[in-house]
C-alpha positions as CSV (number, residue, x, y, z in Angstrom):
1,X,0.0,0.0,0.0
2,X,1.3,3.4,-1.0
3,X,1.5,6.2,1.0
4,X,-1.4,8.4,-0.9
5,X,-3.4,5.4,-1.0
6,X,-3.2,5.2,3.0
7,X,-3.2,9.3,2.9
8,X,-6.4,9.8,0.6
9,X,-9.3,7.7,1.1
10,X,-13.2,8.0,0.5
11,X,-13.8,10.3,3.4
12,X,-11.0,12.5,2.2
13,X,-12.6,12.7,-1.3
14,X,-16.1,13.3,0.0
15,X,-14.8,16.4,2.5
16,X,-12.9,17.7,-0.8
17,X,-16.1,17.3,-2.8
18,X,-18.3,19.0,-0.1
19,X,-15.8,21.7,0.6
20,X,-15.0,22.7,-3.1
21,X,-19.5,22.7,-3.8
22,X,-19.5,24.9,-0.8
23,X,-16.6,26.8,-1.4
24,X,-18.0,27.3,-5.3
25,X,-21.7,28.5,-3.9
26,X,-19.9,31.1,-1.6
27,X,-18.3,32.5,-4.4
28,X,-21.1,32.7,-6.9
29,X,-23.2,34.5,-4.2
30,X,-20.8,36.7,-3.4
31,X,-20.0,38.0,-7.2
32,X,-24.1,38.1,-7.2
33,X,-24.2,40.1,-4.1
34,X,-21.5,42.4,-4.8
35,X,-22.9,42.9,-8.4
36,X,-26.4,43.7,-6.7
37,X,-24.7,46.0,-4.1
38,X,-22.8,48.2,-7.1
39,X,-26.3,48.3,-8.4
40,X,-28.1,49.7,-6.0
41,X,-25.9,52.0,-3.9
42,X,-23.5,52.8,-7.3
43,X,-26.0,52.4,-10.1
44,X,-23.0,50.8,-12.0
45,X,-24.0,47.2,-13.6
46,X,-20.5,45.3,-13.6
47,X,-21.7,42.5,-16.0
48,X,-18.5,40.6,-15.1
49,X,-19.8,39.9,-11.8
50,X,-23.8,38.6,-13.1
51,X,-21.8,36.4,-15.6
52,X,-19.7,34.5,-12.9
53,X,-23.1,34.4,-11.1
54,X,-25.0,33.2,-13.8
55,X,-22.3,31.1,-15.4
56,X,-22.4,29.3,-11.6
57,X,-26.2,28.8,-11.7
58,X,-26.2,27.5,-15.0
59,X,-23.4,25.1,-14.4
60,X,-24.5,23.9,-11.1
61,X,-28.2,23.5,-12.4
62,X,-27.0,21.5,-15.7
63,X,-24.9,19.1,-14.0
64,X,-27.5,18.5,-11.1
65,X,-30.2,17.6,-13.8
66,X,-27.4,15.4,-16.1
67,X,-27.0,13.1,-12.7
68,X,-30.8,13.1,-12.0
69,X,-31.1,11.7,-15.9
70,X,-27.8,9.4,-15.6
71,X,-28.7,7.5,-12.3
């Protein structure tokens, strides 16, 4: 037995899996957030910040219905 085979195992997987969803979701609210923040206190639309939003929504809605189809 190697040592990353005794260092990475299915519960190490499964915290990096829930970490990176949760760590992706933080983001995407935050640009959606901070883009609905420059909006209303600014009036500036940074459409950089509603793509990386959007882009995140779309993605995460996409691949949720492609496992739904696929199991």
């Amino acid at each position: 037995m190697s040592l990353l085979s005794r260092l990475v195992d299915e519960r190490f997987l499964m915290h990096r899996l829930k970490s990176t969803s949760t760590a992706g979701i933080a983001v995407a609210s935050g640009a959606i957030v901070v883009f609905l923040y420059r909006d209303l206190a600014h009036h500036v639309l940074d459409w950089e910040l509603l793509a990386v939003g959007a882009g995140f929504v779309a993605i995460k809605m996409s691949l949720m219905a492609w496992y739904v189809l696929t199991d």
